[in-house]
N, C-alpha and C positions, 0 to 999 in steps of 0.2 A: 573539118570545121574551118571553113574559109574567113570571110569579112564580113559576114550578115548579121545583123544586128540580133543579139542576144540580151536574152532575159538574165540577170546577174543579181548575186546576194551579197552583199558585203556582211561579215559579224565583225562588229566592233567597229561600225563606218562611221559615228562621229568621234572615234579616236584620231591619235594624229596622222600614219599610215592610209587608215582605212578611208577619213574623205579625203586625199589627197589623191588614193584611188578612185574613189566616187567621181572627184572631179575628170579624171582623164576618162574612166567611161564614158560617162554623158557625154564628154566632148567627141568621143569615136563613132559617137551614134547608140549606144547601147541604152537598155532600159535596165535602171540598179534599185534594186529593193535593196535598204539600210538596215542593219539589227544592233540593238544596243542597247542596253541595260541603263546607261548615262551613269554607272558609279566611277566610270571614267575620262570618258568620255564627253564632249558638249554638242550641244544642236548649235552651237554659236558657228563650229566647223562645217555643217553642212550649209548654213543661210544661205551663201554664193550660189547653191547648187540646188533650187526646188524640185528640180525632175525628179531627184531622188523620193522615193517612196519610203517613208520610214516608218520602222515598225519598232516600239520599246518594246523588250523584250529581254528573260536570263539565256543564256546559255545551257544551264539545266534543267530546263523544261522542253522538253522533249516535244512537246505537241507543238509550242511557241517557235522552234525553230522548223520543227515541220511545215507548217503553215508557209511561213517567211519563206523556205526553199520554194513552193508551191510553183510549177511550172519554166523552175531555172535550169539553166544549162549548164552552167558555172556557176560555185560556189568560190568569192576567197574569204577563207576563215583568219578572219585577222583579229577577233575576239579573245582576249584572255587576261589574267592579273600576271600585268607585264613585268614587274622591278625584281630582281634579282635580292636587294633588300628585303623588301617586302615578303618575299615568298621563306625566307629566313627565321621573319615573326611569325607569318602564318601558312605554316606549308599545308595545313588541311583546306585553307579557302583556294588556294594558288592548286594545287592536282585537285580538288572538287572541279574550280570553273575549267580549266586547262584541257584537264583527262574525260573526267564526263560531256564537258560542252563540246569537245571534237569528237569524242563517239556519235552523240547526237546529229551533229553538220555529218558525219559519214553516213549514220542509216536515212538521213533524209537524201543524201546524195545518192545513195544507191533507190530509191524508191524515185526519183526525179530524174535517174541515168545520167546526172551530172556529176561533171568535171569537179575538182575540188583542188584549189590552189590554197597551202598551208602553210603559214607563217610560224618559222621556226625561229630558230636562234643560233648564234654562232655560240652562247654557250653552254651550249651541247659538248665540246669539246675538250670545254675543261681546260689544264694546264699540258700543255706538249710541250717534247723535246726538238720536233720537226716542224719547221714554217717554211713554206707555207701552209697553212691547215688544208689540205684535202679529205673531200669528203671518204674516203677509204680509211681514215684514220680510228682508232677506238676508242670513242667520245667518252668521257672523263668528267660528268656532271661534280658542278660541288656544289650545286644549288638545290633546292625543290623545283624554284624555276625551270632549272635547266632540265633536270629528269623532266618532267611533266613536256615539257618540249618535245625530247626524244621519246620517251613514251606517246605522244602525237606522232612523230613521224612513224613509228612501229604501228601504228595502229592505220595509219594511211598505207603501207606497204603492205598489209594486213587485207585490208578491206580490197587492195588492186587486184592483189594476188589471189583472195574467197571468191572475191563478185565481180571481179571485172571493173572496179569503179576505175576509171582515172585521175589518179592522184599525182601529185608534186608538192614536194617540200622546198620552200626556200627557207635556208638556214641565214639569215639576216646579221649582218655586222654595224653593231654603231648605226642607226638610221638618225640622220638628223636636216633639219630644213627649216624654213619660214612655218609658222602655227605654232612648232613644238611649246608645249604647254609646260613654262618650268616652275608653277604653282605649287604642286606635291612636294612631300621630301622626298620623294623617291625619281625625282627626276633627272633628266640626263645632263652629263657634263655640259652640253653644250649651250644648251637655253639657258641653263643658269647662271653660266660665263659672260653671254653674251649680256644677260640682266643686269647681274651685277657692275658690269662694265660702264653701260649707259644710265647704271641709276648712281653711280657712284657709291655703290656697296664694295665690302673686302668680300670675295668669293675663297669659296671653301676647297683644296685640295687636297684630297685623301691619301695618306701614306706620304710616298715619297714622291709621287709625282710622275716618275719615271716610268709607271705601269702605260705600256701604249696598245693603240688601238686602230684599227684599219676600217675608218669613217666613209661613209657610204651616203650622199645626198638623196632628198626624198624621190626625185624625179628618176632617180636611176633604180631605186626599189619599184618605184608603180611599174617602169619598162618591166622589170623582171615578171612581174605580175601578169604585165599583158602579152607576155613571152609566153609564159607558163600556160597559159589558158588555151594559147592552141600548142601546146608542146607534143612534139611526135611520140607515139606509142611506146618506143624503144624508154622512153622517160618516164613513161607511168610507175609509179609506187616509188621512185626514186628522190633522193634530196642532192639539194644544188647551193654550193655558195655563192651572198648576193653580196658584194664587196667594192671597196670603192676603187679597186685596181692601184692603190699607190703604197707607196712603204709606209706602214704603222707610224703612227703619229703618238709621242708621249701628250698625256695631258697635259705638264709642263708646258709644251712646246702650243699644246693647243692652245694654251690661256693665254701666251704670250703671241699667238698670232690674233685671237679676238681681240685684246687688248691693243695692237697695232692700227686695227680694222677699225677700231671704235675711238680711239687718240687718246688712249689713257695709259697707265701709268700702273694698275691695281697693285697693293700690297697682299696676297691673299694669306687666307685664314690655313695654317698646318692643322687636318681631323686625322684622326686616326683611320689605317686601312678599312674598308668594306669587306664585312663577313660575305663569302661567296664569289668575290673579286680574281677573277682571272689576272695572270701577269701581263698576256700579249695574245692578240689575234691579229692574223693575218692571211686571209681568204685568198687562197688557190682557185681563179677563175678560169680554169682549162676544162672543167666538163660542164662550168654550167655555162659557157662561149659553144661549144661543141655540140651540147644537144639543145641548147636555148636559144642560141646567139645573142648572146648575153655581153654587152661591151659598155663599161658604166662611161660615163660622156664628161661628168662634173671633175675637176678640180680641187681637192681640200678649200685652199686659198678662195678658188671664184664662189664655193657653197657656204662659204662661212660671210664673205663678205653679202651677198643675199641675205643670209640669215639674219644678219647685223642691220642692213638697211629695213628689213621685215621689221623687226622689234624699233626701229627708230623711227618708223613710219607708224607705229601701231601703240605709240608709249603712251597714249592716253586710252587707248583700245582696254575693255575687260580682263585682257590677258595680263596689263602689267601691275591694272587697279587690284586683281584679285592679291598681288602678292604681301 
């Protein structure tokens, strides 16, 4: 699988990941059929990008995601109910979409003889005594999230090894960039620091603060992405950590570098720890450098300060009216 333009499916492509990918495809030449449901997702994030072909659609219909794969080469399933909270309240909707909607993206990948790049999770991992996390370790779900995750990558390892499909898991740390959508309550530290900051809200810090995390810019997930899709054989049915290369960052320390970036000052709000809440991740990038070439390029500092000028360029944009 050389450089020739391919037919490609994104699930979950007006999430925030998934057209972020959309966008780098079209840019490489490629043609991307979009799939999404939109209960999370917005068409707001594909607008930049019409080439995309979009198609609404669940992850649990079977026929729906048949269709959508119809003559690709590559699948990346970046579709799922993503919040570690969330899947807390409702672990039967989180392994319904999760478990069945990547069964689904497998048999339509094995009837299409495509590729299938699978957006995991760092946690998968759970709480360890050893950091860096390498993928050799024995993941330690304390979510439904996370199960349903691993249970993904089992079923991709599953499918290479029955049918020959070409699979790759990337197990994802902390993905954050320009778009992130910090609307939900289930959204990530990062948008919503950066909101808070510029709207002159107290932002919420759960626990003690001190829980850190090995932050990963968007641009350096889509590379992994586009790594993964011609990844050598030796890598089929295997997972790979996509990490930001630098030492765990507390969220403390994150609020008070947003707050640097944006000239403010915040007094933030003490909540109580998150059910499901890992203490520390920190992504061992030696096998997915080795069989990927996988080298993240962004900065903590320089991806937070983009992020910060994104939401202060965008503050009359949908994204901050919705809050």
């Amino acid at each position: 699988m050389g450089s020739e333009r391919m037919r490609c499916l994104i699930t979950g492509a007006a999430g925030f990941i998934g057209s972020h990918l959309a966008m780098r495809l079209v840019a490489d030449g490629h043609e991307v059929i979009g799939l999404d449901d939109l209960s999370e997702g917005s068409l707001a994030n594909l607008r930049s990008i019409p080439e995309v072909s979009f198609v609404e659609g669940d992850l649990r219909d079977e026929d729906a995601v048949r269709a959508a794969a119809k003559g690709c080469q590559v699948i990346f399933h970046q579709g799922a109910v993503r919040s570690v909270p969330r899947s807390v309240e409702a672990p039967a909707l989180t392994t319904d979409v999760n478990v069945r909607g990547t069964i689904n993206v497998l048999m339509a990948a094995r009837e299409e003889s495509a590729r299938v790049v699978f957006a995991s999770s760092s946690s998968v991992y759970g709480d360890q005594e050893w950091f860096p996390l390498n993928e050799l370790l024995q993941p330690r779900p304390r979510s439904p999230y996370a199960a349903s995750k691993l249970a993904g990558e089992a079923f991709c390892h599953a499918w290479s090894r029955s049918y020959g499909t070409p699979t790759v898991s990337l197990r994802y740390f902390n993905v954050y960039g320009p778009g992130q959508d910090p609307s939900s309550e289930y959204a990530m530290a990062v948008p919503l620091f950066v909101l808070a900051c510029l709207t002159g809200a107290r932002p919420t810090v759960h626990g003690d603060g001190e829980q850190a995390r090995d932050f990963t810019y968007i641009d350096d997930a889509v590379q992994a992405n586009v790594l993964a899709m011609r990844a050598p054989t030796r890598a089929w049915g295997g997972v790979f950590n996509v990490g930001g290369g630098q030492t765990p960052t507390s969220v403390n320390s994150l609020l008070a570098m947003i707050a640097e970036l944006a000239g403010v000052d915040p007094q933030p709000v003490r909540g109580p720890s998150r059910p499901g809440d890992v203490r520390r991740t920190h992504a061992d990038l030696t096998r997915a450098h080795e069989l990927l070439g996988y080298a993240p390029r962004t900065l903590l500092r320089t991806g937070l300060g983009l992020t910060v000028d994104w939401f202060r360029t965008h503050k009359a944009t949908e994204a901050l009216r919705r809050i």
